[in-house]
N, C-alpha and C positions, 0 to 999 in steps of 0.2 A: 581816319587812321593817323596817330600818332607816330613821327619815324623822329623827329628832332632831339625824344628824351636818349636814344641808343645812341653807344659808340660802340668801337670795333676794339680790340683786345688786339695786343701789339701781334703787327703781322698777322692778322687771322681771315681769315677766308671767310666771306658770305656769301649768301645766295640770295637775287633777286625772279620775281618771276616779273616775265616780259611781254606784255599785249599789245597785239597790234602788227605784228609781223607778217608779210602776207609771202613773203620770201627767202631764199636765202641774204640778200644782196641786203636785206633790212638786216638781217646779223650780223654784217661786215659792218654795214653804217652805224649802230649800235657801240659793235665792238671797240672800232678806231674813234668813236668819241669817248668812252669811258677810258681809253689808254692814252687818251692826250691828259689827262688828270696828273699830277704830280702825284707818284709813287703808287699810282693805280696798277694794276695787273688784271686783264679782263678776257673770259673767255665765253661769249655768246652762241648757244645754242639752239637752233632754229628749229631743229627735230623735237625738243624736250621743252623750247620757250623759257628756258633759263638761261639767267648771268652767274657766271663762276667768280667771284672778284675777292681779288686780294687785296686788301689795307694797310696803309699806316698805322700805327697807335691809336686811337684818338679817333679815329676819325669818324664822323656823321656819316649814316646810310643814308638822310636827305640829299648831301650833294650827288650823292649817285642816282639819287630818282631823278633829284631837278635837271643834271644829265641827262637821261634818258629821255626825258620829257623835252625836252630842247631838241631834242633827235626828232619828236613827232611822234613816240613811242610811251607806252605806260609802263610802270615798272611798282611794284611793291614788295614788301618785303613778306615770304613767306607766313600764311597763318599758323600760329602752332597747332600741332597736332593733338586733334580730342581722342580720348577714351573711348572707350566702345559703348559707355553708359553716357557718354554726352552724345552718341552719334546714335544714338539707336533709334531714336524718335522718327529720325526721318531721313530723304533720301537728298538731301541738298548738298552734300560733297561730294553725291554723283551727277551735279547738274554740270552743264557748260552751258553757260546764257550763249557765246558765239557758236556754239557748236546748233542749239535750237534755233537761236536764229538764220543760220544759211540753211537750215533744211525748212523751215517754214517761207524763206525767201526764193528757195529752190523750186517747193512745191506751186506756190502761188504762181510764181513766173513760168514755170511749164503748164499749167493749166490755162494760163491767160496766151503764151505764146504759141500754141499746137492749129488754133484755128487765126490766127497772123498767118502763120506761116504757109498752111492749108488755101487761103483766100488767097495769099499773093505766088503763089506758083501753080495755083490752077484756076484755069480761068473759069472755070461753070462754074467754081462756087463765089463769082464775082456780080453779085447784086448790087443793086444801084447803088445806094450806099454805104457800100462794102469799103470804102477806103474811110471813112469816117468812124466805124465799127473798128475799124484795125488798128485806128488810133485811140480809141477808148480801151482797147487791151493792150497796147502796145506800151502805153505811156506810162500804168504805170510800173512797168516790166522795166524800163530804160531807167525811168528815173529812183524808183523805191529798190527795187529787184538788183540793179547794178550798183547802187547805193554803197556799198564797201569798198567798189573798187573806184568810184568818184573821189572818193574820202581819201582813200590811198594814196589816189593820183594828185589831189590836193596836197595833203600833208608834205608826198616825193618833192611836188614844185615847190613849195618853200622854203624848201633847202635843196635847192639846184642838183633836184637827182631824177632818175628817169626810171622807171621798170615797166615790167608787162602793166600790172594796173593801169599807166598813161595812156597807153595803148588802146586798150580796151575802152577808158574812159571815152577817149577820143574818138574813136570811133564809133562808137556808140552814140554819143551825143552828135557826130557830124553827120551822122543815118537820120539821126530823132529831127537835130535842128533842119536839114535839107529837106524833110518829110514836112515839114510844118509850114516851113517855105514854100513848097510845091502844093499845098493844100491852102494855104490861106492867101498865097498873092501868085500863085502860077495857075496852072488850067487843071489842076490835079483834083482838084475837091468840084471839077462839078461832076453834077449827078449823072451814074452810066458810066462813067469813066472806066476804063478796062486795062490791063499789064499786058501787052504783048512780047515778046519775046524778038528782039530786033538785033541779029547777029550781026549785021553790016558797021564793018570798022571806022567809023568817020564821027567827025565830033556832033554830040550833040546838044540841044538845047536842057536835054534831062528837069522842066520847070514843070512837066507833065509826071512825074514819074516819082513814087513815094519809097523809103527804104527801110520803113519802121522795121520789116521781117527780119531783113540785116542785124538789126540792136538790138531786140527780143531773143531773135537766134545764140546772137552770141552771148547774150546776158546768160541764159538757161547753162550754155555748153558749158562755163566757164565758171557758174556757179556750181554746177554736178561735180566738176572735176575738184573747187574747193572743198564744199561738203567732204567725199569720201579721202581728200589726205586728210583734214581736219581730223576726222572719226579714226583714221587709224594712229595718230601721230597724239592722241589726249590718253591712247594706252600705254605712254611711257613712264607714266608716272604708277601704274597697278604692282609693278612687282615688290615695291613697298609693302603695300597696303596685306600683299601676299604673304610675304615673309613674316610678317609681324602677328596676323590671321595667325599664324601657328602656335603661335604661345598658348600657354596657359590660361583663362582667363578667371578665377578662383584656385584659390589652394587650401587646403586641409590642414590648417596651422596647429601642434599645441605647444600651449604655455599652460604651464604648472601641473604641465600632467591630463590636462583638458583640450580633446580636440575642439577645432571651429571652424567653420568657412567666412574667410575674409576676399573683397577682392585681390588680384595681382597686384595691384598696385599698392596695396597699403602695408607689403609685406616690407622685412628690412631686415638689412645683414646680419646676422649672426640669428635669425629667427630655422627654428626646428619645422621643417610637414612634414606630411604623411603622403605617402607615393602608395598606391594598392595596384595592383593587376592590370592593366590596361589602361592606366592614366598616365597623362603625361606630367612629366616632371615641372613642374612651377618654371623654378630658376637653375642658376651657375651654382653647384651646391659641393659639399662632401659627404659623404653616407655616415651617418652616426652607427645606424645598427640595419640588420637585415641583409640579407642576399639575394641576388637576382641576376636577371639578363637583361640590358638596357637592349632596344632596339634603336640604333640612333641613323639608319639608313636614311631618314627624311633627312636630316641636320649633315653627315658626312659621307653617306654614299657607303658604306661599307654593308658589305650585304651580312658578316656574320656577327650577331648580338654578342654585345659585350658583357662580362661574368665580372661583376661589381659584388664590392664587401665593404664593412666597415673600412672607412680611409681611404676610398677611392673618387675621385671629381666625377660625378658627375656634370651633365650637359642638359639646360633647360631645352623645353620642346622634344626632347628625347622620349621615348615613349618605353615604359616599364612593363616588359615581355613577363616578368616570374615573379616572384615572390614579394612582399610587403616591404618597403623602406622607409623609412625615416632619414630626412635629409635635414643637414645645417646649411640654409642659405650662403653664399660665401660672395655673390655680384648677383645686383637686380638692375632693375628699367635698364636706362641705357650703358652699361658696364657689360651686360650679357654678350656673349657670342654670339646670340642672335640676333642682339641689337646692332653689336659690329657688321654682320655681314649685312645687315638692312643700308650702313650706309658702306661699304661698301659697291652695294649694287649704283647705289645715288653716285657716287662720287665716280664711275665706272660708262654709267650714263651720261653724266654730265661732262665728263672728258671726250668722249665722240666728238672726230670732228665733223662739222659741218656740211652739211652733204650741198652742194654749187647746181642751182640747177642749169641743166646746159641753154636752158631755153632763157635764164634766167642772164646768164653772164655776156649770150647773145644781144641780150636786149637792151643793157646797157650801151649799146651801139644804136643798135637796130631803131631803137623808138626814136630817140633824139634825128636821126638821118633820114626818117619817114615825114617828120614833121617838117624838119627844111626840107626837102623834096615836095611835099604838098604848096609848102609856104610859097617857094620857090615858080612852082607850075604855077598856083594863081596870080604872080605879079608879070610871070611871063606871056602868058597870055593876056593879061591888061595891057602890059606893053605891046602889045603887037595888035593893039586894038578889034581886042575881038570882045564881043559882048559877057555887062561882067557874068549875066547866066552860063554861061560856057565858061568862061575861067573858075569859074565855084564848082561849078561842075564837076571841071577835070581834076579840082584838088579834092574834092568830096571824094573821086574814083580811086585816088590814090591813096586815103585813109582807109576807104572801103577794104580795097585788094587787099592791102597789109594788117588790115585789121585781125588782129591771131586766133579767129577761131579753130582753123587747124592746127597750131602751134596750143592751142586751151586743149584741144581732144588730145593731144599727142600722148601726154602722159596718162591719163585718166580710162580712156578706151584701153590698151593695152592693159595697163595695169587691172581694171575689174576684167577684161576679157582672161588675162594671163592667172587671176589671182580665182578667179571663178572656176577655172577649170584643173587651178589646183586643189580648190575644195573639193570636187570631183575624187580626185586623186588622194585625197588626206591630205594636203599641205597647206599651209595658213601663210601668208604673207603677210605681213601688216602694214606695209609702205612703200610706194617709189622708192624712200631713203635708200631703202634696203636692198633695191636690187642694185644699185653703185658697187658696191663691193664684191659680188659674185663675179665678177669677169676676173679680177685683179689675185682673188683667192687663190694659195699655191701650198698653204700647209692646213689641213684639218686635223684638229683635236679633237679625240674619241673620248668620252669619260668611259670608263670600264662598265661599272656596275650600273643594271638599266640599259644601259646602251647598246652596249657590244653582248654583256649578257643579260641574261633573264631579270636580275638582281632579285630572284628566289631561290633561297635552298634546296635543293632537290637531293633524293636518294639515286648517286651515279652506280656504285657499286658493291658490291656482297660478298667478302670471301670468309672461306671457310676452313675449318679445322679438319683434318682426315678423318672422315665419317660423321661428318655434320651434314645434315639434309638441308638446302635453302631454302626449300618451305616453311619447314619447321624453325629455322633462323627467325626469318621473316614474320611469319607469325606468334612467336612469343615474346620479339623483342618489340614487334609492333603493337600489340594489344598492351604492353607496359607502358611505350613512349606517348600512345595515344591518350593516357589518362595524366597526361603534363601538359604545362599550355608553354612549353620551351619551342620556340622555332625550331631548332635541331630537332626536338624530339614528334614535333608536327610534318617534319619531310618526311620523317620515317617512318610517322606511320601513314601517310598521305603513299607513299612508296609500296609498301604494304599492301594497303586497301586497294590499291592501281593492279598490281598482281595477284593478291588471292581471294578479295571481297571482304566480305565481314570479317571482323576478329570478337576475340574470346573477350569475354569477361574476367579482371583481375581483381585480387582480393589482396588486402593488406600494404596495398601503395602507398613506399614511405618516399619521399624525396632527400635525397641527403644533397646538403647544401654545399655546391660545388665541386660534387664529383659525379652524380648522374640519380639513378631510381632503382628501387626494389620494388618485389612484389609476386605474388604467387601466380600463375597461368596455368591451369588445364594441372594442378597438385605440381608445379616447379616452382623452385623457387629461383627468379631470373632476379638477372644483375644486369644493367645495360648503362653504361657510362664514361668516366676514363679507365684509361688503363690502371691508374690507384687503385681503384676502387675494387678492381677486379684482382686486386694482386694482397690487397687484406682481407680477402678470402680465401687468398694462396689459390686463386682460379690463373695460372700463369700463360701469356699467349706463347706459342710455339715459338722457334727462331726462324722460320722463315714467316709466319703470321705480322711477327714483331718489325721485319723486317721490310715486307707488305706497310704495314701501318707507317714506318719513317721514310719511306718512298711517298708514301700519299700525302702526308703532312710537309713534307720538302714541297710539295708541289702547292703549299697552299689550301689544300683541302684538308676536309674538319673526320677526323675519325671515330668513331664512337665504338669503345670491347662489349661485347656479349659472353655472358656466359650463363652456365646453371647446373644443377646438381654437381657442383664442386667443380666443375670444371670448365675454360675458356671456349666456347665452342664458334665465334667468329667475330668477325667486324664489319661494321656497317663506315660507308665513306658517302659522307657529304659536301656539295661543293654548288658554286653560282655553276652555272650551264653559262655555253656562249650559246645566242639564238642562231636556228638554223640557218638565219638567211645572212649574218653578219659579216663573213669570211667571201660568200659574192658580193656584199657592200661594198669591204673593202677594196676588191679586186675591182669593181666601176671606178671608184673613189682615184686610183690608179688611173684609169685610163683616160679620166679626167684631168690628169696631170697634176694632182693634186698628192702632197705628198702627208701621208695618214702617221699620228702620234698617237698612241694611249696613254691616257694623265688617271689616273687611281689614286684613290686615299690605301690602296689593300699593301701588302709587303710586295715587296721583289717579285720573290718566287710565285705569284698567286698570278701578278701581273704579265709576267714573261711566258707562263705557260698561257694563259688565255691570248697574248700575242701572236704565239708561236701557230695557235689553232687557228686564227684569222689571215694570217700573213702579213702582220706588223713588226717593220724594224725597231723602230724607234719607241722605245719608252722612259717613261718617267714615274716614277709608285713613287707611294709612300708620302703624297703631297696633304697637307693639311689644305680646310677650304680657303683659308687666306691664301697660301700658296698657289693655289691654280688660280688666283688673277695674276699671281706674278711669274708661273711660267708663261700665260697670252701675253703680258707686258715685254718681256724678255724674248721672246718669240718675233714680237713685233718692231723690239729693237732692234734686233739682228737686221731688219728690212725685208720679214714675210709679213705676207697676207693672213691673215686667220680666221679659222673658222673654227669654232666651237660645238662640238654636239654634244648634248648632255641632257640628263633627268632630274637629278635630284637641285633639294634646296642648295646644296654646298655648290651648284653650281649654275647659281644665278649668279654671282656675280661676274667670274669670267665670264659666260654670256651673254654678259653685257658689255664688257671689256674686251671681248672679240670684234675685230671687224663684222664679222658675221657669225648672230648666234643662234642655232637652232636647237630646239626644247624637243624632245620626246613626248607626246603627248599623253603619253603613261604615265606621266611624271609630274613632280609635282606642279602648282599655280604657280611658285614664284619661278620655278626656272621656265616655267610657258610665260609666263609675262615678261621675263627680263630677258626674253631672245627675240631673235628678229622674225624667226620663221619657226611654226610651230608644225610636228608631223601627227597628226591624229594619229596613227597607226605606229604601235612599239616595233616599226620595220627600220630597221636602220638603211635599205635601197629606198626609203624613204628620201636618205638627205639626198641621195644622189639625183635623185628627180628632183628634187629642192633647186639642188645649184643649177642644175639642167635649164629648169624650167624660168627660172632667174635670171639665168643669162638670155637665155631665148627672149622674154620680156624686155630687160633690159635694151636690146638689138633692135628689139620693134620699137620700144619706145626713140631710140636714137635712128631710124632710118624713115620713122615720120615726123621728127624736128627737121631732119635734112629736106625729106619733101615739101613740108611747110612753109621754110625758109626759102628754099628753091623756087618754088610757086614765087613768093611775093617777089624776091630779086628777079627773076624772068617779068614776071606782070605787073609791079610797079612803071616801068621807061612806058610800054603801053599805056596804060591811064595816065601818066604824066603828058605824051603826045594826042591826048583827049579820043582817041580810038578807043576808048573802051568809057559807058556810062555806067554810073554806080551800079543802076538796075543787073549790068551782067556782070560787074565785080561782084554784085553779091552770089550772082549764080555761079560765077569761078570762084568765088570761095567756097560754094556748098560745096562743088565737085572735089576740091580741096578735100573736101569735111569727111564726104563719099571716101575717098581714098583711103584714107586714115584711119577710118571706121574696118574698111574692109582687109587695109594690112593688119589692122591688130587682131582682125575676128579669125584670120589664119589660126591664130593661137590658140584657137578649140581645137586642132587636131593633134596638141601634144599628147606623147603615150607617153606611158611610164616604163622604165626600164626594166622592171620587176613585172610584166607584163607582155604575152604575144603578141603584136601588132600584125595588123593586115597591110600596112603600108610597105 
């Protein structure tokens, strides 16, 4: 790869991608060398494996790799993005060479460590040469299997830094090297040899006593727990790939009067298509000719289709509910709206900060002060002239003891125990990251449409004229709207069919272009559309009907006049429904102390009444999709927590730009991919068990760092005073392991709030 021909455009932001991080403290170390750089600005993210970096003029993206690279770190500069006809062939932009490699490292090393670990804690399956076997599975578990975290620990030391990887290296290898010692020049490797179990506190010679199970054990814990953040933490980058999934990808061009199908991409400004029924719209365009109903819900969350005509913008990725158009391109590729909100979500993502692991910022201390502590015990006991087998000994015990396998489980048990039995429950998790934020959380944002309601049109209500029967409403306005493929006119007759079954057959079905439908039913001749339309047939609604109808429309909902044989005989009112369960969402949501906003693209009055039905104060309408990342921004500057729920595409990017963002999973791919937490179920007590269940996680995961940590400071001074040999450091750390396994598996008995418990 070439990086030396590029330079950076004054003041311009790049982006590097960053391998090799196995922590957060490696994003700090990163970060503070790329901002020692004259006129650098550098923001490293561990969650996403990107550098956000700002430039000079001029300046080379090689010195920022050779940076990095000096860190001990790889860095290259994004590949561009293929076509969907360079990508089709095959599946290699969905590979992760490191993500196959720990699960192939995973696998091997648990299949090689289960009968290690099997032989040295139980004695009947201890045959004569059972310790020599234990070393042909053991070794290369320690040495290939832990392999990442050696390299780590390498890279750390030469640039005088320290993290969990040393740790682990260390002890690992101090198990491997004292096992090989004890086997090739102590009494361990003769034949027969047996592990017994010797709780008596007093030092010992330990030249008899092998501790491969030790560093196979921990290798396996430590790899499982990489593997699953790996997996969840490489889906930060999908809600891209999502958003953009939505376009177009051919459109129906003509020049000269000649249709043709070109791809998306070869299309260009001022270029004419054809938009038909149920396609979606190419690009950024104006309508030359034709009328119709845009459905643009996926792209802004508005649940009612828009009534476009010559002269009016349309919006690529929008999808064409009615009638035929022809459209003048006006923005293509990256100029679109859709291309905007793509990076959007990137630039949204990539501003997260950091998430510190607590194990992580410990350890920073923790490793370096285990190692003089070991260092330390082995010269103190030289000095005091006790044999050097006992002084190695008692420093082997004191790597052993601290060795982090229960601090490796800490996160990992939790997190699949907690994240498993929210799949149970519909809730998706996708990372430790993720639960940091849920405690802290104090304002949640509701997107309206999808979320709080149905975001489908429904038929709410029917009134009528004095001696109109709503049967008879019902079914002749419904057998008319049934032969339109108009969303409005699909509620109603969907409303219709729901109340009286079949409808009639209609003859002579004109559509008139943006006022509603004629048509004969059962020898009427019905009219059913706006008020216009009914009133150039001098079919006039009464004044209280009339008056009916600017009460329903104040409120946001869509009203549709009927009439027939000359005269107005009622009105149909359509509107989004809130979902049944929204209003006790929001009332948990509450006693969560959490304090509940509605963000809408819909008007005021659309918003305020669907508030008012929930028991929401606080709203905001009328926000474009750019806008709802800058009320989460402004939310956030104030100095709240946020949290985001939402469905649609328009709100992936706050989603992303939320402390914490949870997707509907009724909704579309890009807002389930660019949120933290997804709810299979369109229940909105969905998010409430979310944060619930989050925080609960979270608490487990921090009160078995505490015990892990606790263990090793209580039983390190022990193995330093040589009362404890490896052999039962490594059993007090399995019990360690036990523990920690068994607080997190608590976490299968979370209910869900939306459910009776028997607890």
């Amino acid at each position: 790869m070439s990086t030396t021909a590029a330079t950076s455009p004054a003041g311009s932001s790049l982006e590097l991608e960053i391998g090799g991080m196995t922590c957060a403290s490696c994003a700090m170390r990163i970060e503070k060398k790329l901002n020692k750089l004259d006129g650098v600005a550098a923001t490293v993210n561990y969650a996403t494996e990107k550098a956000r970096v700002t430039v000079p003029a001029g300046y080379d993206p090689a010195q920022l790799i050779a940076e990095v690279e000096k860190t001990g770190y790889t860095a290259v500069l994004p590949a561009p993005k293929r076509t969907d006809a360079e990508g089709a062939g095959g599946t290699d932009r969905d590979a992760d060479p490191e993500l196959t490699s720990l699960r192939e490292r995973l696998i091997v090393s648990t299949v090689l460590t289960v009968p290690v670990v099997g032989m040295a804690m139980i004695p009947a399956l201890q045959f004569t040469y059972w310790q020599w076997a234990s070393l042909a599975l053991a070794a290369p578990v320690i040495v290939w299997g832990a392999f990442p975290f050696h390299r780590a620990a390498w890279a750390n030391l030469r640039h005088g830094a320290a993290t969990m990887d040393t740790l682990i290296s260390l002890g690992t290898l101090a198990a491997f090297a004292w096992s090989l010692y004890a086997l090739f020049l102590g009494t361990a490797g003769t034949p027969g040899m047996t592990h017994g179990f010797e709780f008596a506190l007093s030092p010992a010679d330990g030249s008899a006593n092998i501790y491969l199970e030790v560093g196979a054990g921990v290798t396996v814990f430590i790899l499982a727990g990489r593997y699953f953040e790996k997996r969840s933490k490489r889906q930060a980058g999908a809600a891209l790939r999502a958003l953009l999934e939505l376009g177009a990808k051919d459109v129906s061009i003509l020049r000269d009067g000649i249709e043709g199908k070109i791809p998306i991409d070869d299309l260009r400004v001022g270029d004419e298509f054809l938009v038909r029924p149920g396609e979606k719209i190419a690009t950024d365009g104006v309508v030359v000719s034709g009328t119709s109903a845009v459905d643009a819900s996926m792209l802004t969350g508005e649940s009612v289709p828009v009534e476009v005509a010559p002269g009016d913008p349309v919006t690529g990725a929008t999808v064409n509910a009615g009638g035929r158009l022809v459209v003048r391109a006006t923005r293509v590729g990256a100029d679109t709206q859709l291309a905007q909100m793509a990076r959007l979500v990137e630039d949204a993502q990539t501003g997260k900060a950091e998430v510190q692991r607590l194990a992580d910022r410990v350890s920073g201390v923790f490793v370096p002060i285990v190692i003089l502590i070991a260092a330390a015990t082995l010269g103190a006991w030289l000095g005091a002239g006790a044999p050097a087998s006992v002084a190695f000994t008692a420093a082997v015990a004191v790597l052993v003891i601290a060795c982090p396998c229960a601090l490796g489980l800490a996160t990992p048990t939790a997190l699949l125990v907690g994240t498993g039995r929210g799949a149970q429950l519909g809730i998706l998790i996708k990372g430790p990251e993720v639960l940091e934020s849920t405690r802290k959380v104090d304002t949640v944002v509701l997107d309206k449409t999808g979320t709080v309601t149905s975001g489908r049109m429904t038929l709410v209500d029917v009134m009528l004229e004095s001696g109109t029967d709503r049967a008879e409403l019902l079914r002749l306005a419904g057998a008319l709207e049934d032969a339109s493929e108009h969303p409005i006119a699909q509620a109603i007759a969907k409303g219709a069919v729901a109340e009286l079954g079949a409808l009639p057959a209609v003859d002579g079905f004109v559509n008139l272009e943006g006022k509603g439908v004629q048509g004969i039913v059962d020898g009427r001749a019905v009219l059913v559309g706006r008020e216009a339309l009914l009133d150039d047939w001098a079919q006039r609604l009464s004044p209280g009907l009339a008056a009916a109808k600017a009460r329903a429309e104040d409120e946001g909902k869509t009203v549709v006049a009927v009439g027939w044989d000359g005269a107005a005989r009622g009105i149909l009112v359509v509107a989004d429904t809130v979902k049944p369960t929204s209003a006790a969402a929001v009332s948990q949501l509450r006693e969560l102390g959490l304090t509940p906003v509605l963000l809408t693209g819909d008007h005021e009055a659309v918003a305020r009444r669907i508030a008012a039905a929930v028991g929401i104060d606080e709203v905001i309408a009328g926000v474009l999709p750019a806008g709802k990342v800058d009320v989460v921004a402004r939310l956030q500057r104030e100095g709240k927590v946020v949290a985001m729920v939402g469905d649609g595409v328009n709100d992936a990017p706050a989603l992303a730009q939320a402390d914490l963002g949870i997707a509907m999973g009724t909704g579309t791919d890009a807002a389930i991919e660019a949120s933290d937490i997804t709810l299979v179920r369109g229940d909105l007590r969905g998010a409430v068990d979310a944060i619930r269940l989050s925080r609960r996680t979270l608490g487990t995961i921090k009160s078995n760092l505490f015990w892990a940590f606790a263990y090793n400071v209580a039983a390190i001074p022990i193995a330093a005073l040589g009362l404890l040999n490896p052999m039962l450091a490594g059993a007090a750390m399995a019990l360690s392991s036990v523990f920690v396994v068994g607080n997190s598996l608590r976490l299968r008995g979370f209910a869900s709030s939306s459910r009776p418990t028997t607890a």
